[in-house]
C-alpha positions in Angstrom: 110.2 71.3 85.9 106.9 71.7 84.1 107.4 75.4 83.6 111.1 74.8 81.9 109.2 72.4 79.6 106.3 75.0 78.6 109.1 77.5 78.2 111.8 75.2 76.1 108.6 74.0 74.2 107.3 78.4 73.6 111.1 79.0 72.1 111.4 76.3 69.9 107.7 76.5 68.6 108.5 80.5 68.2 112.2 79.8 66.3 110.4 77.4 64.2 108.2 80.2 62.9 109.4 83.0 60.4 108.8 86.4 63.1 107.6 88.3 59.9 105.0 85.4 58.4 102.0 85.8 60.6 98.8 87.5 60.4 95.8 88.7 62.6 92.6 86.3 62.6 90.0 87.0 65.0 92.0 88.7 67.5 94.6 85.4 67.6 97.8 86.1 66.0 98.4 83.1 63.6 102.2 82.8 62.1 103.5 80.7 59.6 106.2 78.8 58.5 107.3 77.9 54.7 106.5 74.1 53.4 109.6 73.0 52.4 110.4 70.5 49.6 111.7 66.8 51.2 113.8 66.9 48.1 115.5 70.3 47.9 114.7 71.7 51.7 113.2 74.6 49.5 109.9 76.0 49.7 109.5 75.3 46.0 105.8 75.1 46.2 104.7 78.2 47.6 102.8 76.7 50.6 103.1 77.6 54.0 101.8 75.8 56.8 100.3 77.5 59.9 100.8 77.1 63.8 97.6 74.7 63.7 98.8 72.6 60.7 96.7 74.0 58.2 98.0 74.6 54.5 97.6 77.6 53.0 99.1 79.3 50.1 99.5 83.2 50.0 97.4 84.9 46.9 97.7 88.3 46.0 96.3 91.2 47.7 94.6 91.9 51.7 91.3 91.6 52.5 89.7 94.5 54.7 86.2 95.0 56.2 86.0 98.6 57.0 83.4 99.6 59.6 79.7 100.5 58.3 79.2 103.3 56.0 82.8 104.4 55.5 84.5 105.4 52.1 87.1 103.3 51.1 89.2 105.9 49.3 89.5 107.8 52.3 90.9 105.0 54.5 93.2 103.3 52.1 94.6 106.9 50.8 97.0 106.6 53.8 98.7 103.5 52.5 101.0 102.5 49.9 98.5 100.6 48.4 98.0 100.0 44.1 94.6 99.6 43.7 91.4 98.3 45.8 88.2 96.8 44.9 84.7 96.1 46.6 84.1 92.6 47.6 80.6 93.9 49.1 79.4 96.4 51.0 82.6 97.1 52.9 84.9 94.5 51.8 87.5 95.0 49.8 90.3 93.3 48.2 93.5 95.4 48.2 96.6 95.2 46.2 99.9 96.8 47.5 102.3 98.3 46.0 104.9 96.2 46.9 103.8 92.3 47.4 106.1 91.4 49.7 105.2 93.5 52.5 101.9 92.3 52.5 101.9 91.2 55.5 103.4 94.1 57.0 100.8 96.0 55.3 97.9 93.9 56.6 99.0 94.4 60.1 99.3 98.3 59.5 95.9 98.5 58.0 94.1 96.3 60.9 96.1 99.2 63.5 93.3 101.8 61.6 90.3 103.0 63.6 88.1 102.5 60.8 88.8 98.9 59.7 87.0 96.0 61.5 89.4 93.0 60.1 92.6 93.0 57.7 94.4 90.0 56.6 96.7 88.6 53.8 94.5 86.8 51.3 95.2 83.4 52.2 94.0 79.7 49.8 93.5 77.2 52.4 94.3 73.6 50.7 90.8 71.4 50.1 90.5 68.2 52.6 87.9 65.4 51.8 86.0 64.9 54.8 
């Protein structure tokens, strides 16, 4: 009984999610899912809200840590990327070509040998404590 219930519960919580809206953080896969408006059942806003419950609202570009000591143009030369710039020492911020893929592009950039972490650039909402 308890395993139908874990199973019911994994399909409904994995419908519930858009398969293309997640991201790589830490080695967890974290998806999301669009806020929609009470009043239009739109996401009119632009917020999405992850597995956890967090808000967060998607802002342009990816941000990469490449390992130590590695040039950037050399790694991102492979991807369909518009432009890239240094955050620090080897983070950067990277703007693709085409904005809507970026999360596709995020994903296809952490598969690289030389990059340490690659995710969508992602505005988490303020809470008071």
């Amino acid at each position: 009984m308890k395993k139908i219930v874990i199973i019911t519960i994994s399909i409904i919580l994995t419908n519930s999610f858009a398969k293309d809206l997640f991201f790589i953080d830490g080695g967890d896969t974290v998806y999301l899912s669009p806020e929609k408006s009470a009043r239009s059942g739109e996401n009119e806003s632009g917020w999405f809200v992850t597995q956890y419950g967090h808000r967060v609202k998607i802002d342009k570009g990816i941000i990469v840590e490449l390992q130590n000591g590695l040039s950037a143009e050399f790694v991102f030369s492979k991807y369909d990327i518009k432009s890239f710039e240094k955050l620090s020492q080897d983070i950067f911020l990277v703007i693709p070509n085409d904005e809507s893929k970026q999360f596709e592009l995020s994903r296809k950039i952490l598969e690289d040998n030389f990059v340490k972490n690659s995710h969508p650039n992602l505005i988490r909402e303020r809470k008071l404590r």
